[in-house]
N, C-alpha and C positions, 0 to 999 in steps of 0.2 A: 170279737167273738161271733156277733152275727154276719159277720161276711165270712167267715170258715167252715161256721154254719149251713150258713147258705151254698157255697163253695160244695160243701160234700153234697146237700139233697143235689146242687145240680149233675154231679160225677155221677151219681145213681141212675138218673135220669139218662145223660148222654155222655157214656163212659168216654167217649176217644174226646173229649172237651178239652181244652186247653186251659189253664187256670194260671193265671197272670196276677200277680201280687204286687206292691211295688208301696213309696212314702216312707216316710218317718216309721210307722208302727210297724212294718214289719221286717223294711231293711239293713237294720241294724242287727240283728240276727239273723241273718238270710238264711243260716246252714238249717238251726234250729225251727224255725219255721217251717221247712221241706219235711224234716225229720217228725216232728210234731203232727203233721197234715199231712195223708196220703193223698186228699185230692186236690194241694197246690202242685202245680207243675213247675212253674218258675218264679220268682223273687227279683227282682228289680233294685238294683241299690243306688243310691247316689243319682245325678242328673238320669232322671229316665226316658228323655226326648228320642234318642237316637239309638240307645240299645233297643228300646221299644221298636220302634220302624225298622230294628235290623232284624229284629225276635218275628215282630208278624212277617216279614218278607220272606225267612227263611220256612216259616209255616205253613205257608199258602203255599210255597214253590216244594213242602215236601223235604226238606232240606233238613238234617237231624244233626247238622255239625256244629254246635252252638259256640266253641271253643272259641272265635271271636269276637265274640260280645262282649267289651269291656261290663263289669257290673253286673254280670248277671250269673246268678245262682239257682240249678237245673238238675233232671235226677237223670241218670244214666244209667239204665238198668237199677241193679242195689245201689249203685253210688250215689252220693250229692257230690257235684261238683259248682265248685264256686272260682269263677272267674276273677282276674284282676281289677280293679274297681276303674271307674272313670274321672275323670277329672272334669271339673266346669266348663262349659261351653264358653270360650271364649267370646265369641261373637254373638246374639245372639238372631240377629239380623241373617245371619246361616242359615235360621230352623225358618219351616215356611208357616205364612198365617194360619191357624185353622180358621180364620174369620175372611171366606171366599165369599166373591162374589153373588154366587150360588146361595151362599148360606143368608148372607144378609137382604136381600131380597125374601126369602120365606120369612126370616124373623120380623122383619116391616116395621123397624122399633119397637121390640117387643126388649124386655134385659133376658141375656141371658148367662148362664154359671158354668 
Protein backbone atom coordinates (compact mmCIF):
# COMPACT_ATOMS: atom_id res chain seq x y z
CA UNK A 1 0.00 0.00 0.00
CA UNK A 2 2.73 2.47 0.55
CA UNK A 3 4.58 1.86 -2.57
CA UNK A 4 1.09 2.65 -4.68
CA UNK A 5 1.10 5.35 -2.47
CA UNK A 6 3.93 6.58 -3.02
CA UNK A 7 3.75 5.59 -6.85
CA UNK A 8 0.74 8.06 -7.26
CA UNK A 9 2.32 11.32 -5.10
CA UNK A 10 5.23 10.63 -7.58
CA UNK A 11 2.79 10.71 -11.08
CA UNK A 12 1.59 13.97 -9.60
CA UNK A 13 4.66 15.25 -9.34
CA UNK A 14 6.26 14.05 -12.78
CA UNK A 15 3.44 12.93 -14.86
CA UNK A 16 5.31 11.20 -18.00
CA UNK A 17 7.27 8.89 -15.07
CA UNK A 18 7.46 5.46 -15.80
CA UNK A 19 6.09 3.13 -12.89
CA UNK A 20 7.62 -0.21 -12.85
CA UNK A 21 6.01 -2.88 -10.61
CA UNK A 22 7.15 -6.36 -10.39
CA UNK A 23 7.69 -9.55 -7.22
CA UNK A 24 5.50 -11.77 -5.61
CA UNK A 25 2.89 -9.01 -4.20
CA UNK A 26 1.94 -7.73 -7.36
CA UNK A 27 2.59 -10.18 -9.99
CA UNK A 28 0.24 -12.55 -9.52
CA UNK A 29 -2.45 -10.28 -10.48
CA UNK A 30 -0.74 -8.20 -13.03
CA UNK A 31 -4.05 -7.11 -14.95
CA UNK A 32 -5.75 -6.17 -11.66
CA UNK A 33 -3.07 -4.10 -10.38
CA UNK A 34 -2.92 -1.84 -13.75
CA UNK A 35 -6.65 -1.63 -13.32
CA UNK A 36 -6.68 -0.71 -9.65
CA UNK A 37 -3.61 2.05 -10.04
CA UNK A 38 -3.76 4.57 -12.66
CA UNK A 39 -0.20 5.49 -11.78
CA UNK A 40 1.40 1.88 -12.29
CA UNK A 41 2.41 1.76 -15.84
CA UNK A 42 3.73 -1.71 -16.12
CA UNK A 43 3.77 -5.12 -13.84
CA UNK A 44 6.46 -7.44 -14.24
CA UNK A 45 5.70 -11.14 -13.71
CA UNK A 46 7.53 -14.06 -13.10
CA UNK A 47 11.79 -13.99 -13.69
CA UNK A 48 12.06 -10.21 -13.96
CA UNK A 49 15.82 -10.07 -15.02
CA UNK A 50 15.47 -9.83 -18.74
CA UNK A 51 11.94 -8.32 -19.49
CA UNK A 52 13.21 -5.69 -17.21
CA UNK A 53 16.46 -4.76 -19.44
CA UNK A 54 14.21 -5.24 -22.44
CA UNK A 55 11.26 -2.73 -20.69
CA UNK A 56 14.09 0.06 -19.77
CA UNK A 57 15.88 -0.38 -23.31
CA UNK A 58 12.86 0.10 -25.21
CA UNK A 59 12.09 3.38 -22.90
CA UNK A 60 15.06 5.15 -23.11
CA UNK A 61 15.20 4.36 -27.17
CA UNK A 62 11.43 5.77 -27.13
CA UNK A 63 10.20 2.54 -28.29
CA UNK A 64 6.26 1.92 -27.37
CA UNK A 65 5.99 -1.63 -28.87
CA UNK A 66 6.13 -3.66 -25.65
CA UNK A 67 4.42 -6.70 -27.34
CA UNK A 68 7.62 -8.68 -26.79
CA UNK A 69 8.36 -8.83 -23.51
CA UNK A 70 7.73 -12.11 -22.26
CA UNK A 71 5.95 -11.29 -18.67
CA UNK A 72 4.90 -8.22 -18.92
CA UNK A 73 1.82 -6.48 -18.21
CA UNK A 74 1.21 -2.74 -19.68
CA UNK A 75 -1.74 -0.11 -20.51
CA UNK A 76 -2.19 0.75 -24.16
CA UNK A 77 -4.19 3.50 -24.40
CA UNK A 78 -7.70 2.08 -22.41
CA UNK A 79 -6.44 -1.34 -22.64
CA UNK A 80 -4.36 -3.66 -20.21
CA UNK A 81 -2.59 -5.72 -22.06
CA UNK A 82 -0.87 -8.70 -20.65
CA UNK A 83 1.89 -10.48 -22.23
CA UNK A 84 2.71 -14.28 -22.31
CA UNK A 85 4.66 -15.14 -19.22
CA UNK A 86 8.39 -16.26 -19.14
CA UNK A 87 9.85 -19.16 -18.08
CA UNK A 88 13.12 -19.48 -15.73
CA UNK A 89 16.39 -18.52 -16.80
CA UNK A 90 18.09 -21.34 -17.53
CA UNK A 91 21.43 -20.41 -17.11
CA UNK A 92 21.92 -18.11 -14.86
CA UNK A 93 25.66 -17.29 -15.63
CA UNK A 94 23.65 -15.59 -18.95
CA UNK A 95 22.56 -12.50 -16.70
CA UNK A 96 25.70 -10.16 -16.06
CA UNK A 97 27.04 -9.33 -12.45
CA UNK A 98 25.64 -6.21 -11.07
CA UNK A 99 28.51 -6.64 -8.59
CA UNK A 100 31.35 -4.66 -11.31
CA UNK A 101 34.33 -3.77 -10.73
CA UNK A 102 33.32 -0.13 -10.51
CA UNK A 103 30.87 -0.95 -8.02
CA UNK A 104 33.14 -2.79 -5.52
CA UNK A 105 35.81 -0.57 -5.38
CA UNK A 106 33.34 2.35 -4.00
CA UNK A 107 31.60 -0.25 -1.60
CA UNK A 108 35.54 -0.96 -0.10
CA UNK A 109 33.90 -3.85 2.13
CA UNK A 110 31.10 -2.17 3.02
CA UNK A 111 27.58 -5.13 2.93
CA UNK A 112 25.44 -4.30 0.71
CA UNK A 113 21.38 -5.39 -0.21
Amino acid sequence: AMVLKLADCLKQIVPDMKIILGGPEVSFDSQNQLKENAAVDFVISGEGETPFRLLLDKLFHGIRDYGGIAGLTYREEERIIENSGCGLIKCLDDLPSPYTAEMLNVIQGRIVY
